[in-house]
C-alpha positions as CSV (number, residue, x, y, z in Angstrom):
1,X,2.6,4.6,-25.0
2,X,-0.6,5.7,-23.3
3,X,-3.0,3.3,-22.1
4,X,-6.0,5.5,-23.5
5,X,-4.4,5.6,-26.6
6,X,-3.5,1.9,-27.5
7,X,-6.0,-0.2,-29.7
8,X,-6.1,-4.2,-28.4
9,X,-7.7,-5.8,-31.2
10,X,-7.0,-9.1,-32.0
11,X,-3.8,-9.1,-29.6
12,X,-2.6,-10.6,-26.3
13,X,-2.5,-8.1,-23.3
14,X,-0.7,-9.1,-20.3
15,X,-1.7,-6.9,-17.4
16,X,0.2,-7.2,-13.8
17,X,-2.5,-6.4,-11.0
18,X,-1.9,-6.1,-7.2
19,X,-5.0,-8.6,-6.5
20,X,-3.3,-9.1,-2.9
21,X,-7.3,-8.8,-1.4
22,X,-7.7,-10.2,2.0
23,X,-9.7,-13.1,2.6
24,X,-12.0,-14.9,5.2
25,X,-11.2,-18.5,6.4
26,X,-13.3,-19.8,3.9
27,X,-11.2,-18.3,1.0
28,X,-13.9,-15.4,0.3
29,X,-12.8,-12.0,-0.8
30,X,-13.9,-9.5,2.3
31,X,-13.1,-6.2,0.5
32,X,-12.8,-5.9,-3.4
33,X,-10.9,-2.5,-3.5
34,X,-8.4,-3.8,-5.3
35,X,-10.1,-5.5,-7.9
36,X,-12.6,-2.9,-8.9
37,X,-9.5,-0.2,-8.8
38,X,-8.6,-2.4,-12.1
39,X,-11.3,-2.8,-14.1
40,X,-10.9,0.2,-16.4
41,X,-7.5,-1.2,-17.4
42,X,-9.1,-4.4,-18.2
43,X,-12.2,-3.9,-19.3
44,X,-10.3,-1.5,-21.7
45,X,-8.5,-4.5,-23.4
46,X,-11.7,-6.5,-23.7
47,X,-13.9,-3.4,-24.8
48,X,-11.0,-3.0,-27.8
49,X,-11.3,-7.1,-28.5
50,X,-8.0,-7.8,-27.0
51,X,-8.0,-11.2,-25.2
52,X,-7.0,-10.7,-21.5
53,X,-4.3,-12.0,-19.7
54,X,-4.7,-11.0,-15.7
55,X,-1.5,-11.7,-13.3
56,X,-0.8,-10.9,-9.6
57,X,0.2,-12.1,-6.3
58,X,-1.4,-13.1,-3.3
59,X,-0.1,-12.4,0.5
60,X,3.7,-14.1,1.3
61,X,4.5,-18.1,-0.1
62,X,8.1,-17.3,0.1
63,X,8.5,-19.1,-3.1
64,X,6.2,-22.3,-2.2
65,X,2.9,-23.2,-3.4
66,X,0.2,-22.7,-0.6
67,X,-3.4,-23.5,-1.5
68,X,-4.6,-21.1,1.1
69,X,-3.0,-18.2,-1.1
70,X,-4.6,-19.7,-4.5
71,X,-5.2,-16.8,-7.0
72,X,-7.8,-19.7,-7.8
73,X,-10.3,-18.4,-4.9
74,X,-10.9,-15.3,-6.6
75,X,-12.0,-16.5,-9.7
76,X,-15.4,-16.1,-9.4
77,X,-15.1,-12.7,-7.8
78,X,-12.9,-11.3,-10.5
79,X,-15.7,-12.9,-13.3
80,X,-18.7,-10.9,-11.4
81,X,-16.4,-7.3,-11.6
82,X,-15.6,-7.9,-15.1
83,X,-19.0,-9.4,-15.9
84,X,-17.5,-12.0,-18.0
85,X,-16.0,-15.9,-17.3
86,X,-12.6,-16.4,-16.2
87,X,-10.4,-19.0,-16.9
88,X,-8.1,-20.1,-14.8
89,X,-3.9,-21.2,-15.2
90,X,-3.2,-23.4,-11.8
91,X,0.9,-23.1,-13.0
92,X,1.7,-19.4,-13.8
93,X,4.9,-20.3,-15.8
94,X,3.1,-23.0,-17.4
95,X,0.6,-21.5,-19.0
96,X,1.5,-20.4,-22.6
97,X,-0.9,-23.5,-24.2
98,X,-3.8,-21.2,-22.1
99,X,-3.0,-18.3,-23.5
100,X,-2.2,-18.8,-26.8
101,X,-5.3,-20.6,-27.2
102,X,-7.0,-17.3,-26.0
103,X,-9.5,-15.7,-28.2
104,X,-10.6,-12.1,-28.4
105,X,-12.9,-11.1,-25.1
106,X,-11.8,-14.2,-23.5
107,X,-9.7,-13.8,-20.0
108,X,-7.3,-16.0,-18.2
109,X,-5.9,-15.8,-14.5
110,X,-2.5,-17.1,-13.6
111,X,-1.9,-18.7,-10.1
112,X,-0.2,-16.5,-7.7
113,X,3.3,-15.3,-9.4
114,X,5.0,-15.5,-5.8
115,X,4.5,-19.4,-5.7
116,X,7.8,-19.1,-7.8
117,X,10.6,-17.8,-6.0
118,X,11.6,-15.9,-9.5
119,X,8.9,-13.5,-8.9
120,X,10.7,-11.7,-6.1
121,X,14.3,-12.4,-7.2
122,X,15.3,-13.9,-3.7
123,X,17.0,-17.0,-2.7
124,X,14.6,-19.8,-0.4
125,X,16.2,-21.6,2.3
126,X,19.5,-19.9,2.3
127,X,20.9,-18.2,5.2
128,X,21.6,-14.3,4.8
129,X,25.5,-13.2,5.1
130,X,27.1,-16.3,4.0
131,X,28.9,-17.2,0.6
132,X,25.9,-19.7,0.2
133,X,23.2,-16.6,-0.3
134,X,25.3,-14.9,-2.7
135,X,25.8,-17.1,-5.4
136,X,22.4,-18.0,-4.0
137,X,21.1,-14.4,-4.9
138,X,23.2,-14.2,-8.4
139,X,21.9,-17.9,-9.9
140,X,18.3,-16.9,-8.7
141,X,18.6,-13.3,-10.9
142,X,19.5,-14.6,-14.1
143,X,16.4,-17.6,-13.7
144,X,14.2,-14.4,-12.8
145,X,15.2,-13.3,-16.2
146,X,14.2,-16.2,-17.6
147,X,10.9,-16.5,-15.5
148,X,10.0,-12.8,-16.5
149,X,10.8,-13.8,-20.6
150,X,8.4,-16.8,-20.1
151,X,5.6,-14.5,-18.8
152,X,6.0,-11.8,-21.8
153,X,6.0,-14.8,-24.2
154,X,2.2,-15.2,-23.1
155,X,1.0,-11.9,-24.9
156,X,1.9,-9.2,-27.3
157,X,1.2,-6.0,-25.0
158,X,2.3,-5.6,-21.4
159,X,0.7,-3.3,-18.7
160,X,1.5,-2.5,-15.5
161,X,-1.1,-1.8,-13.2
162,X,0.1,-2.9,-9.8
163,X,0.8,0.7,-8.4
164,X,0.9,-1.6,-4.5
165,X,4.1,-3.3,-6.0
166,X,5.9,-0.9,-8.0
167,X,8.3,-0.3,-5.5
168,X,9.5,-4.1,-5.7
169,X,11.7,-4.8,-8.9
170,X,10.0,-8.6,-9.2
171,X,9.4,-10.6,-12.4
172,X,6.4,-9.3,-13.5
173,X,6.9,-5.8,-12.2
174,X,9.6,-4.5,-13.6
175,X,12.1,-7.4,-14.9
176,X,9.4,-8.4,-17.8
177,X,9.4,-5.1,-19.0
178,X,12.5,-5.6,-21.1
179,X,10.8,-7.9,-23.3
180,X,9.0,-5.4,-24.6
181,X,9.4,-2.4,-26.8
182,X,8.0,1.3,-25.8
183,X,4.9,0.9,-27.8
184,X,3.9,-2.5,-26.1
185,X,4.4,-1.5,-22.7
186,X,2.3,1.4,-20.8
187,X,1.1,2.1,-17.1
188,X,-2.7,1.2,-16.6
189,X,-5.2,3.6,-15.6
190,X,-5.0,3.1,-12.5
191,X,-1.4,3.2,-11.9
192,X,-1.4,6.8,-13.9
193,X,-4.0,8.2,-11.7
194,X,-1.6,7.0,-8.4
195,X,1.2,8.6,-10.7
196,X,-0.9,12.0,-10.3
197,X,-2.2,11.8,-6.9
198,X,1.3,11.8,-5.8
199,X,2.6,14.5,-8.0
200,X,-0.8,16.7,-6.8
201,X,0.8,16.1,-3.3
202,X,4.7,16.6,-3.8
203,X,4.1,19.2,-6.7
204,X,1.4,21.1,-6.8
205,X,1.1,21.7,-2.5
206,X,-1.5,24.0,-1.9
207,X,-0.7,24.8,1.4
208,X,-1.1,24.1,4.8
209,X,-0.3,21.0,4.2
210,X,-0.4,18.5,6.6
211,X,0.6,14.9,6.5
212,X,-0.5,12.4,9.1
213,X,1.2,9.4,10.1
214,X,0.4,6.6,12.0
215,X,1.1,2.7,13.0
216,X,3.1,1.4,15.5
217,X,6.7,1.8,14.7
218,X,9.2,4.7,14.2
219,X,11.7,2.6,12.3
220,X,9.2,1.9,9.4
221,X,8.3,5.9,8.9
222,X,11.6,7.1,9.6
223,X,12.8,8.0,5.6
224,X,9.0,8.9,4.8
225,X,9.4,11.5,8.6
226,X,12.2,12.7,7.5
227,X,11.4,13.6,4.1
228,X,8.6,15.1,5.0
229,X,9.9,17.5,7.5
230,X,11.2,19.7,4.6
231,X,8.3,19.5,2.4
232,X,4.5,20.3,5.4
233,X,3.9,22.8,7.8
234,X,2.1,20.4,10.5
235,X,3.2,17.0,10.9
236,X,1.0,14.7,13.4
237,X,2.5,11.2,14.4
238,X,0.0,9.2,16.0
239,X,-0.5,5.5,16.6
240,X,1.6,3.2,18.3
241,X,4.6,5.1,17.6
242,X,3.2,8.1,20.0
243,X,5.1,5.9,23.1
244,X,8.1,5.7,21.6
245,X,7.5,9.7,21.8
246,X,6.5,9.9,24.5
247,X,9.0,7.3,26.4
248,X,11.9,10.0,24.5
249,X,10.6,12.9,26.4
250,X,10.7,11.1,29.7
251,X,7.3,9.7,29.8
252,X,6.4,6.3,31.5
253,X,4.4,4.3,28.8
254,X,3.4,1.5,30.8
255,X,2.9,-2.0,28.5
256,X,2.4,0.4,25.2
257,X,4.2,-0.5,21.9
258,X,7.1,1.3,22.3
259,X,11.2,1.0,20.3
260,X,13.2,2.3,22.7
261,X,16.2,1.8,20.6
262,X,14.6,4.4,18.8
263,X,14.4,7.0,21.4
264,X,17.1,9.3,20.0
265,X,15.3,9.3,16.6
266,X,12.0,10.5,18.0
267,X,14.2,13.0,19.8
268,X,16.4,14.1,16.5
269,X,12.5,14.2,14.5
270,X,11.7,16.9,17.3
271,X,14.9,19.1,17.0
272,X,14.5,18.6,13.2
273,X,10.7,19.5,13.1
274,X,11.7,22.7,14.9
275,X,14.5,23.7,12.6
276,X,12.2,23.6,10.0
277,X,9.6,25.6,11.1
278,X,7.2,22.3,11.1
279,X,4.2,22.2,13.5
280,X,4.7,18.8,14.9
281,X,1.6,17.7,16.6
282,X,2.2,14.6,19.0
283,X,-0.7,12.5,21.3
284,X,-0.7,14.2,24.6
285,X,-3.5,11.8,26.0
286,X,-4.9,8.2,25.0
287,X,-7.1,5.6,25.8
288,X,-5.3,3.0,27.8
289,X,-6.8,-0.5,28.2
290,X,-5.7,-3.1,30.7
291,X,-5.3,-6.0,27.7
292,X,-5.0,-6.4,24.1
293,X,-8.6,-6.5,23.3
294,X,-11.9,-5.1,22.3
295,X,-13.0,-5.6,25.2
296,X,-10.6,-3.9,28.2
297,X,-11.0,-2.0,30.8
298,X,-10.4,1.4,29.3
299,X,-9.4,4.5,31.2
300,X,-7.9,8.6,30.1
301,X,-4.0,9.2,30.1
302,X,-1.6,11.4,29.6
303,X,0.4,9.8,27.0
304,X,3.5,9.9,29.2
305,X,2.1,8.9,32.3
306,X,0.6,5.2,31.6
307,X,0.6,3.3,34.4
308,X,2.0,-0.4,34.6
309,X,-0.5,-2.7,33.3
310,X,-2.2,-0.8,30.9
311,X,-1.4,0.0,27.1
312,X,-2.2,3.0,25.2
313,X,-4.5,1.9,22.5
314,X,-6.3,4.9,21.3
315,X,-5.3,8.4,20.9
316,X,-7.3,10.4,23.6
317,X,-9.9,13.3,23.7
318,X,-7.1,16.4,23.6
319,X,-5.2,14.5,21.4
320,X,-8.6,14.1,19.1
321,X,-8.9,18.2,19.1
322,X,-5.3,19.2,18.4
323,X,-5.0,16.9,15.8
324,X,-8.7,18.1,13.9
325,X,-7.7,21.6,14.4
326,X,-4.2,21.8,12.3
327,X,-6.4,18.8,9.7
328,X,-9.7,21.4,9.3
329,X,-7.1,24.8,8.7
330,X,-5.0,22.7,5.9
331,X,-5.0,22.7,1.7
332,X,-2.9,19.2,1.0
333,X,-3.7,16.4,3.4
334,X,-1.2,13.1,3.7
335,X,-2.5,10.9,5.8
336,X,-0.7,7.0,6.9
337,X,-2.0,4.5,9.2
338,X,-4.6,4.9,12.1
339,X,-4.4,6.9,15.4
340,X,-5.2,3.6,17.6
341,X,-6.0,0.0,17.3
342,X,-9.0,0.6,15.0
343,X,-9.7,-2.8,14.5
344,X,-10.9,-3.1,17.8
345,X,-14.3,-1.2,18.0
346,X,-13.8,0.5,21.0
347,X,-10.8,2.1,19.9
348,X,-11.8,3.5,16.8
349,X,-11.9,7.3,18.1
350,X,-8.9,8.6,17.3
351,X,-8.7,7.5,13.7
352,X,-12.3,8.6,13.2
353,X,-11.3,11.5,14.1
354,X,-9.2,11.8,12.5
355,X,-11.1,10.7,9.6
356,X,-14.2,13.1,9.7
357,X,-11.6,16.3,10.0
358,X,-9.8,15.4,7.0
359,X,-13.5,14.9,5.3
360,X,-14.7,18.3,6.4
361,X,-11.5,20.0,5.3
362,X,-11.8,18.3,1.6
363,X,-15.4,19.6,1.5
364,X,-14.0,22.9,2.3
365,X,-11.5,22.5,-1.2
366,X,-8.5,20.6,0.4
367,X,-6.6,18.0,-1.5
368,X,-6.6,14.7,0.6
369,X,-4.6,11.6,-0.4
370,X,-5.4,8.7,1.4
371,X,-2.7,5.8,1.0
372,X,-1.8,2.6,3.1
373,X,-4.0,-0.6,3.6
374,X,-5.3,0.9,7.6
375,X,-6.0,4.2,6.1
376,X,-8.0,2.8,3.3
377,X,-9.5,0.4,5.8
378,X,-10.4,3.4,7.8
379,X,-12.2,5.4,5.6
380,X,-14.4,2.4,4.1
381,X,-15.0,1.5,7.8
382,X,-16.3,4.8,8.9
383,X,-18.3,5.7,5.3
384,X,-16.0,8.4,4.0
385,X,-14.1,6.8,1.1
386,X,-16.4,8.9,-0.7
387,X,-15.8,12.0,1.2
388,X,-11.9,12.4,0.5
389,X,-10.1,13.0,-2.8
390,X,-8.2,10.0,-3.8
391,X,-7.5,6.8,-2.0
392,X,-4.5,4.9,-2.9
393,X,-4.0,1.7,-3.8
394,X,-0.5,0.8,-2.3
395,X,0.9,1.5,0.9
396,X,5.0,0.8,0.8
397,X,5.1,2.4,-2.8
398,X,3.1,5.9,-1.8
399,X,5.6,6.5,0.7
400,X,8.5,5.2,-1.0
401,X,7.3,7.3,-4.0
402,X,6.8,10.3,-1.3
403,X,10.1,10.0,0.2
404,X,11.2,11.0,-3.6
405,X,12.4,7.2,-4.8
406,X,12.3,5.8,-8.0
407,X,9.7,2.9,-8.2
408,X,11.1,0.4,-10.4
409,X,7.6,-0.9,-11.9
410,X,7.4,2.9,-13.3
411,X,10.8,3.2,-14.2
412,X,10.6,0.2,-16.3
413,X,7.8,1.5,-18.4
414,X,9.1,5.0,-18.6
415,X,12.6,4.6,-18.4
């Protein structure tokens, strides 16, 4: 069933979030993307007198209650967004007196689903490889069965809304799904317009398209690199991962990130890039700092010549231009992590550059998807969220979902 066409009155709606938001050392929410990229959904069931049941996890327990990773801290947050109270479960799997006690407009937050080692289907304190994890990993299944029946028993609709998590077949995205029929379980609205974005990227290309991919390692891109090499016509890698590059081609990189068990990769993404007829734009230069920090000693490089000592932390000035020039000539932008340590001020260039090209060429009528927590970060940091086409919610399921897989929190509603 479609969300938009589903009538909560009077029933129980269960809706799986991804309020993973990061937080300050005091436990205060310091960017709410996430949890205003939900209120349609929810806002729908309360607008149709459903009572609201909101789940979701927060950062990595490993199956153990930590306070500092309390669902709890968001309360009040979530109550301002939705402009009405929130009630709060402190045991997610002991909470069906909460909700069944739930009347129509009211809402209830369950602690974070990953203080339960259910939620993610993995066995705690057992070591990987030994005949200990797998019977281990088969008597933790069947109790995440059991853990996902107690969590539909809470309401009488499910919807998943989590699109940051539908690559993980957990509990409550995916597994719970089974416990309920085809016209008590839909995507949210959020997750179908993250189920368009992509398809407007992988099936409707207007092209050049270009796709744009950053952070610090090759071995984490390598299916999305791949898959991609038969789909754009100009590929830029930036980011850390411009070393390992360069390091492959015979550079010296100096104290820069670099996998050099990876060299023959960056050097088979090359030959491959060719053979297809890709445009495969790599940092020539960066900003090299002597340290770690905001604030080094900065100085020009060529990316392959970094001296010992210094660390390339930025992408540089020609790097800037090539990179603008094949981003302001394309139709269908990807872009994936930063060009440079953009946390640090002073090394924010290369990603705003990165940034402002991609705006100009989607006020010239490009498509630009925007996906990954550092892109998003990005983009709010330098005032263009509003100045691209869609930014995604999830990072790990926009590529996996790019690279053509099959995201088990979708699969499980659609089949």
């Amino acid at each position: 069933m479609a969300i938009s066409t589903a009538n909560f009155k009077d029933s129980k709606v269960i809706v799986r979030v991804d309020f993973n938001v990061p937080l300050d050392e005091n436990g205060k929410v310091t960017d709410d993307t996430r949890i205003r990229g939900a209120l349609p959904t929810l806002k729908k069931v309360l607008a149709d007198g459903g009572a609201l049941i909101i789940m979701s996890h927060m950062g990595k327990p490993k199956g153990k209650v930590n306070p500092k990773l309390s669902l709890g801290q968001i309360t009040d947050d979530v109550a301002a967004a939705l402009g009405a109270p929130v009630q709060f479960a402190p045991d997610c799997a002991k909470a069906k007196e909460a909700a069944d006690a739930l009347k129509a407009g009211e809402v209830l937050l369950l602690e974070n689903l990953r203080f339960y080692p259910e939620e993610e289907g993995k066995p705690v304190g057992v070591e990987k490889g030994t005949p200990e994890f797998d019977a281990a990993k088969k008597e933790i299944k069947e109790r995440q069965k059991e853990f996902a029946k107690t969590l539909a028993s809470y309401a009488d609709y499910y919807v998943m809304d989590a699109f940051g998590t539908a690559h993980r077949k957990h509990a409550s995205t995916a597994v719970i799904a089974d416990y309920f029929d085809a016209e008590h379980k839909m995507l949210g609205f959020l997750m179908e317009k993250e189920v368009t974005a992509v398809d407007n990227v992988l099936s409707n290309i207007q092209r050049p398209f270009t796709a744009i991919m950053g952070g610090s390692k090759v071995s984490t891109k390598i299916g999305i690199i791949e898959n991609l090499l038969g789909k754009v016509d100009n590929l830029i890698l930036c980011g850390g991962m411009t070393y390992t590059f360069a390091k492959a081609l015979g550079g010296e990189v100096g104290g820069s990130i670099c996998e050099n068990d990876k060299l023959d990769v960056a050097l088979d993404v090359i030959k491959k890039a060719k053979e297809n007829g890709v445009n495969l734009v790599l940092g020539t230069d960066c900003i090299a700092g002597d340290a770690f920090s905001n604030d080094a000693n900065q100085k020009v490089c060529p990316a392959g010549a970094i001296p010992e000592g210094w660390e390339g932390l930025d992408a540089g000035p020609e790097s800037r231009k090539a990179f603008a020039e094949a981003i302001r000539g394309s139709k269908t932008i990807l872009w994936n992590g930063p060009a440079g340590v953009f946390e640090f001020d002073n090394f924010t260039g290369g990603s705003r550059a990165i940034g402002e090209a991609v705006a100009e060429a989607t006020a010239n009528g490009a498509f630009s998807l925007i996906g990954g927590g550092d892109s998003v970060a990005c983009v709010n940091k330098f005032g263009l969220a509003d100045k691209v086409s869609y930014i995604s919610t999830g990072g790990g399921a926009l590529l996996e979902a790019i690279e053509g897989k099959v995201l088990p929190g979708i699969a499980a509603i659609k089949g």
